[in-house]
C-alpha positions in Angstrom: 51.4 272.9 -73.5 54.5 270.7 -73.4 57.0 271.2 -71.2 60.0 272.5 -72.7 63.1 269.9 -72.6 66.1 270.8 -70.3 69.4 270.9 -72.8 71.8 270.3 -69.9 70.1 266.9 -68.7 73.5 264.9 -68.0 74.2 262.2 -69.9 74.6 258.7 -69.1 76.2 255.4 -70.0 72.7 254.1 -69.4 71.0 253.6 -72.2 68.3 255.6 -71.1 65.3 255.0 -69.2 62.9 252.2 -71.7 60.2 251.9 -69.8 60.0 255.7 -68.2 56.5 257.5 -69.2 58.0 260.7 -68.2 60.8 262.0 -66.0 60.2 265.7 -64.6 62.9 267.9 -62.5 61.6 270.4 -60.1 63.7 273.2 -58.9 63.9 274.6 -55.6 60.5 276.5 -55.7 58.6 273.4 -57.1 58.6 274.3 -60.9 58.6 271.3 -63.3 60.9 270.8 -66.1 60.6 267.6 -68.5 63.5 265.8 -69.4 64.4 263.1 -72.0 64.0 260.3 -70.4 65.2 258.1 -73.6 68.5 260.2 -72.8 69.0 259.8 -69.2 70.1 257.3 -67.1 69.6 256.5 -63.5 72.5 258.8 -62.8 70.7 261.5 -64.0 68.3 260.9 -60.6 70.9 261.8 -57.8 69.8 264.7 -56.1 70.9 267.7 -56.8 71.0 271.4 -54.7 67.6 272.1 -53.7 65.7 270.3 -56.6 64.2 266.7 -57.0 62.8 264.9 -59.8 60.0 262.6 -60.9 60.0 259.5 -62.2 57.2 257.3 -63.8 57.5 253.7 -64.7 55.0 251.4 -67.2 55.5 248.1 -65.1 53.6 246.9 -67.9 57.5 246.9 -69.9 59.4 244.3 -68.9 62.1 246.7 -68.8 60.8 248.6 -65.8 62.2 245.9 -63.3 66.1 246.8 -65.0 65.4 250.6 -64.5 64.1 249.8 -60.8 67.1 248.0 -59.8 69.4 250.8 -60.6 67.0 253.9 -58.9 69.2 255.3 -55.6 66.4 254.2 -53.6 66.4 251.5 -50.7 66.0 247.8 -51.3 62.3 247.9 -50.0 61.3 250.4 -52.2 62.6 249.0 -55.0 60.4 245.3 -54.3 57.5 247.8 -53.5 57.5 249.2 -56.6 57.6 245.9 -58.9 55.7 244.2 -56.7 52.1 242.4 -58.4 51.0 243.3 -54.9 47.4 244.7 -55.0 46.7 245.8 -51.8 47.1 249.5 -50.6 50.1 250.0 -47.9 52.2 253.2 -47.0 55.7 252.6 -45.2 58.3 255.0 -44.0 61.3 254.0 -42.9 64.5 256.6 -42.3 64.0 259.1 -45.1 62.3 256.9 -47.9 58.2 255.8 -48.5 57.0 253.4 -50.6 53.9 251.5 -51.0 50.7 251.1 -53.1 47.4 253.2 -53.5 44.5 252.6 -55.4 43.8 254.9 -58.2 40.9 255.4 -61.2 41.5 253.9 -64.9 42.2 257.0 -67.2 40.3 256.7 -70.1 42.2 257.3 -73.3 40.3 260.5 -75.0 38.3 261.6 -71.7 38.8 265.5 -70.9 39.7 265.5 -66.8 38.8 269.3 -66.9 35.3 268.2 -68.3 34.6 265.4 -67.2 35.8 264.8 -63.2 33.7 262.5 -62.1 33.8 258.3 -62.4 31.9 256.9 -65.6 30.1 253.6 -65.4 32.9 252.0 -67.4 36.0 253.2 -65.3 37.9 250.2 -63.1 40.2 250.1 -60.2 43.6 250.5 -60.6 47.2 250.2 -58.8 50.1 253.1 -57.9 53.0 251.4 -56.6 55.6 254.4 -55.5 58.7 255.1 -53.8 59.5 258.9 -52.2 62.8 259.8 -51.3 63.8 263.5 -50.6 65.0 264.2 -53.7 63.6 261.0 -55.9 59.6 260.5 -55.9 59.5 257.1 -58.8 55.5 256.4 -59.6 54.8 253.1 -61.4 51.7 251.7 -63.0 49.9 248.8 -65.3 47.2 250.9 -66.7 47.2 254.6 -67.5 45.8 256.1 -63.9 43.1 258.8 -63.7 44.7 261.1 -60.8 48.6 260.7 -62.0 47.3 261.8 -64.9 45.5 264.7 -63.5 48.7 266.0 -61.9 50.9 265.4 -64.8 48.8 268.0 -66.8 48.8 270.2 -63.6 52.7 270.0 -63.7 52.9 271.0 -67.1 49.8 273.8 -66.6 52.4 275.6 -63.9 51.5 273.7 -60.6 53.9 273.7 -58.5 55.4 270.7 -55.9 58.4 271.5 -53.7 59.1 267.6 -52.5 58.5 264.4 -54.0 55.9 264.1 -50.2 53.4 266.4 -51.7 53.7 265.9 -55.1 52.1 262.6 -54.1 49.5 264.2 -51.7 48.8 266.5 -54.9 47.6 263.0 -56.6 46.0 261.7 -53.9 43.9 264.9 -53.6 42.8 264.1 -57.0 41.2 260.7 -56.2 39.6 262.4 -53.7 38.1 265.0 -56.0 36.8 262.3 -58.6 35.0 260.6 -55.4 34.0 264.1 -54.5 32.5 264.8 -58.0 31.3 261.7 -58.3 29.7 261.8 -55.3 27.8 264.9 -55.8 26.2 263.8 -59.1 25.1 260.8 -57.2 23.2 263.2 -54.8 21.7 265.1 -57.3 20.6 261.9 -59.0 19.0 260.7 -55.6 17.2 263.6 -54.9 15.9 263.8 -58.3 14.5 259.8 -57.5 13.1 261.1 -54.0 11.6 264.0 -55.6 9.6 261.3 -58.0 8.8 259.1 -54.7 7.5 261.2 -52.9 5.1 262.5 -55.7 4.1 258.9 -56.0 5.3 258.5 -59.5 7.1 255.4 -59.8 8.5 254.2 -62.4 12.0 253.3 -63.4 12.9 253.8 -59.5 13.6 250.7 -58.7 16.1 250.2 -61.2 17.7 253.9 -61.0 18.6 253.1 -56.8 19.9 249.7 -57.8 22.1 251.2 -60.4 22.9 254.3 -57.7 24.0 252.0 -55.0 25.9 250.0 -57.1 27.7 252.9 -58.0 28.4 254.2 -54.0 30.2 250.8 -53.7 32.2 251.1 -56.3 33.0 254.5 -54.7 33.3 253.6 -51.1 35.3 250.0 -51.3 38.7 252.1 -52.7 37.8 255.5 -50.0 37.5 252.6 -46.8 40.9 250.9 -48.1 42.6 254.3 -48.3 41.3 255.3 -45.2 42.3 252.6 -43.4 45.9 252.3 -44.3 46.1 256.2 -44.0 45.0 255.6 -40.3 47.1 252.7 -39.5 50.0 255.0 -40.2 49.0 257.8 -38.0 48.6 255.6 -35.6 52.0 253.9 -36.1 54.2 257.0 -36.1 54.1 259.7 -33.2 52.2 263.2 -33.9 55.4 264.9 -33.5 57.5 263.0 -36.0 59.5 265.6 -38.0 58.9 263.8 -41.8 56.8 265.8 -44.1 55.0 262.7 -44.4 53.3 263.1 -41.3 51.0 265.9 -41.7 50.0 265.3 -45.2 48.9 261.9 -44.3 46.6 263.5 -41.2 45.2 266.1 -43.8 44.1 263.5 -46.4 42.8 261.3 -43.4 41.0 264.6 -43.0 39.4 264.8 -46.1 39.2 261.0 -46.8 36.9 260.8 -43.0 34.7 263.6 -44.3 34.4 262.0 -47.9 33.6 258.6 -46.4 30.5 260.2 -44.3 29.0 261.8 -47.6 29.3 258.5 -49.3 28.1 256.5 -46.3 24.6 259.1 -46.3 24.5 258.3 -49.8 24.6 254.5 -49.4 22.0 255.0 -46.3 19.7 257.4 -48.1 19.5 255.0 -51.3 18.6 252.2 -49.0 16.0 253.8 -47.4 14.4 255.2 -50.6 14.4 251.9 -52.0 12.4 250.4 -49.1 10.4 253.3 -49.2 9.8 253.0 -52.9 9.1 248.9 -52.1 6.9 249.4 -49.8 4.7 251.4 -52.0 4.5 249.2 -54.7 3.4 246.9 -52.5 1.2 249.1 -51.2 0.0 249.5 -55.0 -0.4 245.5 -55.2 -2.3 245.1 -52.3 -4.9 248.3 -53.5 -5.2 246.2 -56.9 -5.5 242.8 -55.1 -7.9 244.5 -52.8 -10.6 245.5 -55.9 -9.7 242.5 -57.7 -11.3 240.9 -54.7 -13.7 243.3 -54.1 -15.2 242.8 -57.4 -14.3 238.8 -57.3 -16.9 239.0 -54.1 -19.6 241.3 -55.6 -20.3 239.6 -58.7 -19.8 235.5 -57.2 -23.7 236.1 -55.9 -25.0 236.9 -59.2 -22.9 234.1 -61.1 -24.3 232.0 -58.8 -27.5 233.2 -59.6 -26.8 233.1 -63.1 -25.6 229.9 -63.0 -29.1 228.1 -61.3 -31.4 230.1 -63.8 -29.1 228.5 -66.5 -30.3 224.7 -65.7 -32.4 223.3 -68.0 -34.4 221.3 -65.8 -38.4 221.8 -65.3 -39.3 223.6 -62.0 -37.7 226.3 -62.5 -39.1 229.6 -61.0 -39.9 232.5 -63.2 -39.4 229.8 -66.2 -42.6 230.3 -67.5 -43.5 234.3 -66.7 -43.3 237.2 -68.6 -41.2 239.4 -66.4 -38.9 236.0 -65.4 -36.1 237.9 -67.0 -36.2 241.3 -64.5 -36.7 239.1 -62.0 -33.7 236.9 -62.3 -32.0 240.2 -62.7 -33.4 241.9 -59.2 -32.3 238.9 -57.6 -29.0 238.7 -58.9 -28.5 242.9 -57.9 -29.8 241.8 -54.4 -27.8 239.1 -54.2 -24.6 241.3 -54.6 -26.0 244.1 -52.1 -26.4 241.6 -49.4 -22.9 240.5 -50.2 -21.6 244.1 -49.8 -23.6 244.7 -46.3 -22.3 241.5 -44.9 -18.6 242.9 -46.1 -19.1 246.4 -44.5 -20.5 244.8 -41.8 -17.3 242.7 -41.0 -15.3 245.4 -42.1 -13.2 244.3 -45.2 -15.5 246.5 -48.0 -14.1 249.7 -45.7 -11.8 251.8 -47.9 -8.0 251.8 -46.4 
């Protein structure tokens, strides 16, 4: 359910925000209130007793880089935020943190509640922000899965008492789609190893190639996060006094333990797909195996075969009545010698 709009949203000679997807004002215990953003200007954004607000851009509007350069935020935050720069970073300096983190496409028309985890069809995508104490400004190309997620959790009653974990709140939902995600792709794999190990192979081979593909796609965004997350730990003391600090060490938390269940998926589909390799080949060599088998049993009688077929005088058995069984016995014997000889060297032993 919408939001309701705030009637006492000051006005401004701005003409508005353009390219503002929403603008939310939270109150001292974290509740959310929409405003009009086509009615406020960047005055609207100073701070204000115990409250903040929430700002997000569509860089996508040409617009966007005007609003920017008239947001009370410093001059680094502001070159964050309209930067093309794809690459995830987190900076604090004084009071204010910007940077970039990598985010899920939203699909148009997809349910989050339903459906949480990644679909084969869902890209990569950029969050530039900028987090003051009483500012937090998101800004975006393409319509992102998690801000998404925690706009409707805003407007369900969700609560967020600082722009700081606000943007921990949509960081935790990245981590829950590669959460999700991940466990369907566990499920999936044990179904495959289930099959394996019953020795009935099939599609296999293609279902792992498709599964690993997938953990990539999962792991490559959780390592960059990861690692910019931990090069900021290790940049600012434990005992730093910004709220920054300890929401950063609880999503290295769960971003360390998300990146182990990932990394035992990636190592279990690897092994399963040797495994399920080595028993086709394994199948190959037991049909290669007969093939020759049966090659070596029947050359004696073909050969046989082949010197009763001349038609040249001499021949034995040519002229009497029983030349036929003969030929026959011959050719049987023939291929029983064969077989002893085999057993004998040991290749006709079963394996």
């Amino acid at each position: 359910m919408p939001l309701p709009a705030d009637p006492e949203a000051p006005a401004s000679p701005f003409a508005g925000l353009p390219a503002a997807l929403w603008l939310y004002r939270f109150d001292a215990e974290g509740r959310a209130r929409i405003l009009n953003a086509a009615k406020c200007g960047p005055d609207a954004l100073d701070a204000f007793a115990d409250g903040w607000h929430w700002l997000h851009l569509d860089l996508s509007d040409a617009r966007s880089a005007q609003v920017v350069a008239m947001l009370p935020i410093p001059d680094d935050a502001r070159t964050a935020l309209v930067s093309p720069d794809t690459h995830v970073n987190l900076q604090l300096e004084d009071d204010a943190a910007h940077g970039v983190f990598v985010d899920w496409v939203h699909q148009r028309g997809v349910d989050l509640a339903v459906e949480g985890q990644l679909r084969g069809d869902d890209g990569i995508g950029w969050l530039h922000f900028a987090a003051t104490p009483g500012l937090l400004v998101t800004a975006r190309r393409q319509a992102l899965r998690s801000v998404e997620a925690a706009r409707r959790g805003m407007a369900g009653g969700m609560r967020a008492g600082s722009p700081v974990r606000l943007l921990e709140v949509i960081a935790d939902h990245f981590a829950d789609t590669v959460e999700r995600s991940s466990d369907s792709l566990s499920v999936r794999l044990d179904r495959i190893e289930d099959r394996v190990l019953a020795d009935s192979i099939g599609e296999e081979r293609r279902d792992l190639a498709q599964l690993r593909h997938q953990t990539v796609r999962l792991h490559r965004p959780l390592t960059a996060m990861r690692r910019v997350l931990k090069q900021f730990e290790q940049r600012h003391p434990a005992d730093a006094e910004h709220e920054l600090l300890p929401a950063v060490s609880r999503l290295n938390q769960r971003f360390d333990d998300l990146d182990g269940d990932v990394g035992t998926l990636q190592e279990r589909a690897r092994l399963l797909q040797d495994e399920v390799a080595a028993k086709l080949a394994e199948r190959t060599n037991r049909h290669l195996y007969v093939l020759s088998m049966i090659t070596a049993l029947l050359l004696p009688p073909s050969l046989v075969a082949g010197i009763f077929g001349m038609n040249l005088p001499g021949l034995p058995f040519a002229h009497g009545t029983h030349g036929l069984v003969f030929a026959l016995l011959l050719g049987a014997a023939s291929s029983v010698a064969v077989y002893l000889m085999l057993r004998r060297m040991g290749v006709a032993r079963s394996t």
